[in-house]
C-alpha positions, 0 to 999 in steps of 0.5 A, spaced: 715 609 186 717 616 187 725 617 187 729 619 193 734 623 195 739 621 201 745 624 205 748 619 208 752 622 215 758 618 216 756 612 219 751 611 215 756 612 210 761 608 212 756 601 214 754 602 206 761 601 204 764 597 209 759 592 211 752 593 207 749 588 211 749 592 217 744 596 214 737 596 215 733 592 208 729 597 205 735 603 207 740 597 202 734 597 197 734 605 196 740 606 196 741 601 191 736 603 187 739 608 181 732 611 181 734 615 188 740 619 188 745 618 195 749 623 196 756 623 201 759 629 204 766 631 203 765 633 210 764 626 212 771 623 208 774 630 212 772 626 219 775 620 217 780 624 216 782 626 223 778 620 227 784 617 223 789 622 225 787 620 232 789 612 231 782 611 234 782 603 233 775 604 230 777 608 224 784 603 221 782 605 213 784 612 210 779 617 207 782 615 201 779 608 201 772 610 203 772 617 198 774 611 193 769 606 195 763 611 195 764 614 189 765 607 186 758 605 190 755 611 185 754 615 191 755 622 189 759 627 192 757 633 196 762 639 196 761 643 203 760 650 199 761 657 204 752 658 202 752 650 206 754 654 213 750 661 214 744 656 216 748 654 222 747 661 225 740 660 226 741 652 227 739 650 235 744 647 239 741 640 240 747 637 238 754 639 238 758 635 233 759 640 227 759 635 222 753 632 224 750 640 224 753 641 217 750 636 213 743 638 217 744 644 214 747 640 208 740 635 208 736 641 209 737 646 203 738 640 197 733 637 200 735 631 203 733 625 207 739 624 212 740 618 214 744 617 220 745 613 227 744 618 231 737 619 234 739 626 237 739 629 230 732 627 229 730 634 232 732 638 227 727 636 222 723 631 219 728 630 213 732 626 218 731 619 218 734 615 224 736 609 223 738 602 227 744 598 224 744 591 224 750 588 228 
């Protein structure tokens, strides 16, 4: 079997360290399988940041909380690097939310599958992989 690389977007995230059993089967068995390797974007702890900072009832745990639990989930972090953004320009508009067009960018130049629960993402590339969490 072929190993994997996976970018996880925040949702994505967050189930595969909050709540792994809302994951898809085979999703949980890949990003488990230490022959792939499954990243996290420092973007995506800042947007748990600032969902926090905003007292949404959805997001009641810090950044700190899911940095730690990612990186003990042997997930890898991806630092935002100023060459991740120039792909931006170029980006079309299909969505609107800059951290979901960031990690984009990010999945397209590691390569990477990104994971994610937003069905909109999938326009931008083949590497996108919408996925259905349980509930």
């Amino acid at each position: 079997m072929a190993a994997h690389v996976y970018l996880l977007d925040t949702n994505v995230l967050l189930a595969a360290v909050l709540a792994p059993e809302r994951l898809p089967t085979e999703v949980a068995a890949s990003l488990s399988d230490s022959s792939n390797t499954v990243y996290f974007s420092s973007a995506s702890i800042w947007e748990v940041a600032i969902k926090r900072s905003l007292n949404r009832v959805d997001f009641d745990f810090s950044p700190e909380d899911i940095h730690r639990l990612a990186l003990s989930t042997r997930f890898s972090e991806l630092m935002v690097k100023g060459v991740d953004c120039y792909p931006l320009v170029n980006l079309p508009w299909h969505h609107r939310d800059p951290f979901d067009r960031l990690l984009i960018a990010q999945a397209q130049s590691l390569p990477a599958y990104l994971l994610t629960t937003d069905g909109l993402l999938s326009q931008y590339s083949e590497l996108v992989v919408h996925l259905i969490l349980k509930p």
